[in-house]
N, C-alpha and C positions, 0 to 999 in steps of 0.2 A: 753803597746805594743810599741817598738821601729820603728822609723820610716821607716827605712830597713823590719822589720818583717810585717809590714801595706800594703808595697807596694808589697812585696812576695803575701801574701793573696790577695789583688785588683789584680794584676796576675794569680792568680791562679783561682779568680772566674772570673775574664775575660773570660780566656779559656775555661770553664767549661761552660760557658753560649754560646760558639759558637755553631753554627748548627754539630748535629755529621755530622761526616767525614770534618770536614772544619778546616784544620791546617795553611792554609797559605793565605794571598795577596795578589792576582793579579794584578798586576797595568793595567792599562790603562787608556786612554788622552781621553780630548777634549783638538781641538788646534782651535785656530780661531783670529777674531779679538777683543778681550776683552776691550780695551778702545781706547779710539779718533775715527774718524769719523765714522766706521760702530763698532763701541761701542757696539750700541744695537744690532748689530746679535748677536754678542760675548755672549750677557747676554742671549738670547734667548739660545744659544748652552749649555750654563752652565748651565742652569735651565734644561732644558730636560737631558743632561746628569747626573747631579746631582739625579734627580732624577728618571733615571733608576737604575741607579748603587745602589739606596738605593731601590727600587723594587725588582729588581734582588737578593740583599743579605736577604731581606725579606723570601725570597724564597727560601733560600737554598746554594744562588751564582750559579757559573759555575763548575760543574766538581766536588762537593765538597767544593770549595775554596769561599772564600771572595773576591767582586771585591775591589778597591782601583784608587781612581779616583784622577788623574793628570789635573791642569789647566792648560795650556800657551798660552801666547800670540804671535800671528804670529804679528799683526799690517798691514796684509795683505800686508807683504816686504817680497820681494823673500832673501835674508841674513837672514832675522830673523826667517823665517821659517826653514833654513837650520839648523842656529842655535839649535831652539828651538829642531825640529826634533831630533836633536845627543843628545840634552841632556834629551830626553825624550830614549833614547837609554840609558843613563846614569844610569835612573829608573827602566830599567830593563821592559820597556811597553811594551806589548804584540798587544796591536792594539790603532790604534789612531782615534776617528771620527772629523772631518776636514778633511781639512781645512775649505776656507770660500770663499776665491779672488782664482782665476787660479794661480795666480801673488804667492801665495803660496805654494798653492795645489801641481803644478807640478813639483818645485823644491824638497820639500819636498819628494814627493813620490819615488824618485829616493834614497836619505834616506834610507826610509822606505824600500822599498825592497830588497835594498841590507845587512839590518838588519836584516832581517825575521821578520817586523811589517805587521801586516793588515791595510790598511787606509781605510774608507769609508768617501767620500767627499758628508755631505748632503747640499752642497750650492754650488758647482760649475759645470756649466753647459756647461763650452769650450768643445768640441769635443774633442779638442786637450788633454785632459786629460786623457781620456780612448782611444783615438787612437791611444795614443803613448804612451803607459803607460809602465814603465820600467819591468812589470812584472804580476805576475799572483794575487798576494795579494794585486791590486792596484782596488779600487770599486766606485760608487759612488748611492746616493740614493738622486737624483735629474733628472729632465730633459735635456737632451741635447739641445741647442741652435737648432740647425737644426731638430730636432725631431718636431719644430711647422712647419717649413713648410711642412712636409710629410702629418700630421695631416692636414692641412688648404689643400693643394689640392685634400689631396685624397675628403676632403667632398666638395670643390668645383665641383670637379667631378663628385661623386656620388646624389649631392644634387642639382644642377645649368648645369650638363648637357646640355640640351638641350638650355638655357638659353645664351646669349649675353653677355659675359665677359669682363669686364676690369679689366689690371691689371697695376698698379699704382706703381711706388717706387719714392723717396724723395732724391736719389743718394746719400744715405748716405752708410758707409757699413751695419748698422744693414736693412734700409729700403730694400736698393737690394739684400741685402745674404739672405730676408727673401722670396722676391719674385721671386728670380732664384730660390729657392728652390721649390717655391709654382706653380710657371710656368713648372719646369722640372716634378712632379712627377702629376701634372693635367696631360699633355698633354700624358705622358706617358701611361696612365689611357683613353687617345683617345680622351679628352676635350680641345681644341684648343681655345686661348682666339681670342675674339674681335678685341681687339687694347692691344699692351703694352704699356706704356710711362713713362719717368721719371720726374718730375717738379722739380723746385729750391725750396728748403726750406726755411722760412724766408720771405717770400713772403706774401704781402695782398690779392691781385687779383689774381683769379682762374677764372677767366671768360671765357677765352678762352679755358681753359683746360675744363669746365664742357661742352661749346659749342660744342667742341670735341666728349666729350661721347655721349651728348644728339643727334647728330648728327649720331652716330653710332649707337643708339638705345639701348644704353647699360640697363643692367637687374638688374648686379649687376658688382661693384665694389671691385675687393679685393687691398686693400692700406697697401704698408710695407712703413712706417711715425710715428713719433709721432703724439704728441694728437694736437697742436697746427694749423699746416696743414690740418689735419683732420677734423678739428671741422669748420674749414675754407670752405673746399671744399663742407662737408657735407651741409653749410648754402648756399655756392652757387648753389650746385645742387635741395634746395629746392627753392629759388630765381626763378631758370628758369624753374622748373615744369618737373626736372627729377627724376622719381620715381625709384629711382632704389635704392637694399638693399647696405649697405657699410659693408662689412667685414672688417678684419682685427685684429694686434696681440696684442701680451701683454702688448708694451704701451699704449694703451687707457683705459688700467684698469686704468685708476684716474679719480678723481673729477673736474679733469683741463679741462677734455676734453669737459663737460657738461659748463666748464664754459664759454668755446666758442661756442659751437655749440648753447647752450640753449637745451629749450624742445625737438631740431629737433634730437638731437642725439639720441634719443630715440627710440629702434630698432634698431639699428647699433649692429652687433653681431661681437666677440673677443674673440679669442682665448687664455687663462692662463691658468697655469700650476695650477691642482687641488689643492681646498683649504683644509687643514688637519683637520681644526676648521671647517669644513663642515660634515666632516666623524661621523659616528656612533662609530667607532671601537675606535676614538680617544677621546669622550667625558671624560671619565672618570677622564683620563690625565689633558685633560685641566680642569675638576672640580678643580683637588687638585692644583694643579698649581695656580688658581685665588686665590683657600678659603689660599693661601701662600702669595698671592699680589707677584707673579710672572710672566713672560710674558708667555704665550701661545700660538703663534703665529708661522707660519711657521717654523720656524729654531730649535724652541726647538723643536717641535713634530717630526721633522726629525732627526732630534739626537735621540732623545728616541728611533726612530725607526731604527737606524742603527744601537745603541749598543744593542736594541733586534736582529735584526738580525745577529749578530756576536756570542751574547752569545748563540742564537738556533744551530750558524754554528760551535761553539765549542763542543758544547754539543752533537750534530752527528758524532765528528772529534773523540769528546774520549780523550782531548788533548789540547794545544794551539801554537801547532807548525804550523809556516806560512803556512807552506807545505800542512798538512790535514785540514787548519781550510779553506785557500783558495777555496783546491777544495768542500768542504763542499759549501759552499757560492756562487760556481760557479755554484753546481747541485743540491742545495736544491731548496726547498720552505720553506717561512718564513712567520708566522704567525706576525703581528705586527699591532700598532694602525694604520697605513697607508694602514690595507689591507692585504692582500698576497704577498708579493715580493721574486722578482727572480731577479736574475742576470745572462744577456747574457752572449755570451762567450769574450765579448770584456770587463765586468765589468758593464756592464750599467743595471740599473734596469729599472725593470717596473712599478714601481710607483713613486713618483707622474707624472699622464703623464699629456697634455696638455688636455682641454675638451674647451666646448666654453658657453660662457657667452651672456648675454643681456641685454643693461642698457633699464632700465624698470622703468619710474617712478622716473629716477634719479638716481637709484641702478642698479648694477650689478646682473641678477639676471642667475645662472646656467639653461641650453635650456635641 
């Protein structure tokens, strides 16, 4: 048999071995940071989307069709995301999940929508993403930045009521964007703090600031800070015999912060954005994923679950036109390993949302 007449037949059994109804390709991206400093999201994104796209065609594809999975690298640089974006236009993509940095995301997505791509960003969490977002097929399947403080004061409120409130920031922007947020939607709620105050960061002595609390009788403490300060204040407030609970966000999820406070950090409750390696719905995932020696960790799991919920939001649309797949996505519900997810009318999902933690014994343990 000639070597022309060989490859006719391996095409022809090709074909013949696709799922019926599946004649064509659909492309679609992961975009992200793939190598240099946030590397490992990149490999996380690739690995989840890798393998939904090989789930999904397991299963039939989208629509009939075969997916067909595009890498690029953004490098988390607003040019190269532009870049990349057009030339993933080039491929003919129908939806992108990325980016990864805002610093991408939002450049890109201006792209994207005037392309007719879908973007779902499962790692960017600016507001400014979805608040200004150039259009209707512009998504994300992460937490918003300000969505901890709504979270942190409504349960200060509901939880600390009655209770003697301080509320602390470190004047930085993350520390006081986190505690105006957490001051406006407490009081609004009818919980009125204690004292507010802001200290200098970088600082060894707290002495007078805990004098302060202990002075005012304080119950509990909510602090927008890193762990450094934290872990600082925490040891001085056990120093002078003020027993009061320490809140606070998602930087103190590390191991740094126990490395200053010590055993006293313990009990100190923190608000982070739910773990996906925690969920029921996502085990399976992350089985095959390890028994592959790939990562499992945040970024892929949310990838897997954004191109599950794009290919459910195709498959309702009948189609993969920006137009029907968007509003699809805008008014469905989505079955995926992260859960149930929806998307408001602004783009923003409902999972993963903020819950609250407790280091316990040295670990972080969900309350």
């Amino acid at each position: 048999m000639t070597t022309s007449r060989l490859a006719i037949c391996v095409s022809v059994l090709a074909f013949c071995l696709l799922p019926k109804g599946a004649f064509a390709e659909i492309p679609i991206a992961v975009a992200g940071p793939m190598k240099g400093q946030f590397g490992q999201i990149g490999e996380q994104m690739q690995a989840g989307a890798e393998l939904a796209v090989a789930d999904i065609n397991a299963n039939g594809g989208v629509n009939g069709e075969l997916l067909r999975l595009e890498v690029a690298d953004d490098a988390c640089n607003a040019d190269k995301a532009v870049a990349v974006a057009n030339q993933l236009i080039g491929k003919g993509v129908v939806f992108v999940a990325g980016h990864f940095c805002f610093s991408a995301s939002i450049p890109a997505s201006e792209v994207y929508q005037e392309a007719g791509i879908i973007q779902i960003s499962p790692g960017t969490t600016l507001p400014k993403y979805t608040d200004e977002r150039p259009g209707e097929g512009i998504f994300r399947l992460a937490p918003r930045d300000d969505r901890q403080g709504q979270v942190a004061g409504r349960f200060l409120a509901e939880e600390f009521g009655t209770k003697q409130i301080a509320i602390l920031h470190d004047k930085t922007a993350y520390g006081k964007g986190l505690t105006d947020a957490v001051k406006s939607v407490m009081n609004d709620l009818g919980t009125i703090e204690s004292i507010a105050l802001g200290f200098d960061a970088g600082e060894n002595d707290y002495r007078a600031l805990v004098s302060q609390l202990k002075l005012e009788g304080i119950d509990v403490v909510y602090l927008g800070g890193y762990h450094p300060e934290a872990g600082l204040i925490k040891l001085e407030m056990e120093r002078q015999g003020l027993d009061a609970l320490l809140v606070s966000g998602d930087a103190l999820m590390t191991e740094e912060y126990l490395a200053v406070a010590g055993p006293i950090g313990n009990g100190t409750i923190l608000s982070y954005p739910e773990v996906p390696r925690d969920l029921q719905t996502s085990q399976a995932v992350i089985s095959v994923l390890e028994e592959r020696g790939l990562p499992a960790d945040r970024y892929a799991l949310a990838t897997y679950a954004a191109i599950q919920a794009w290919a459910q939001a195709a498959r309702a649309a009948g189609d993969f036109s920006s137009e029907t797949v968007a509003g699809s996505l805008a008014n469905g519900s989505f079955e995926t390993i992260l859960g149930t997810v929806e998307f408001n009318e602004n783009g923003d999902s409902n999972r993963p949302d903020y819950v609250w933690y407790e280091w316990r014994n040295g670990d972080p343990v969900r309350r």
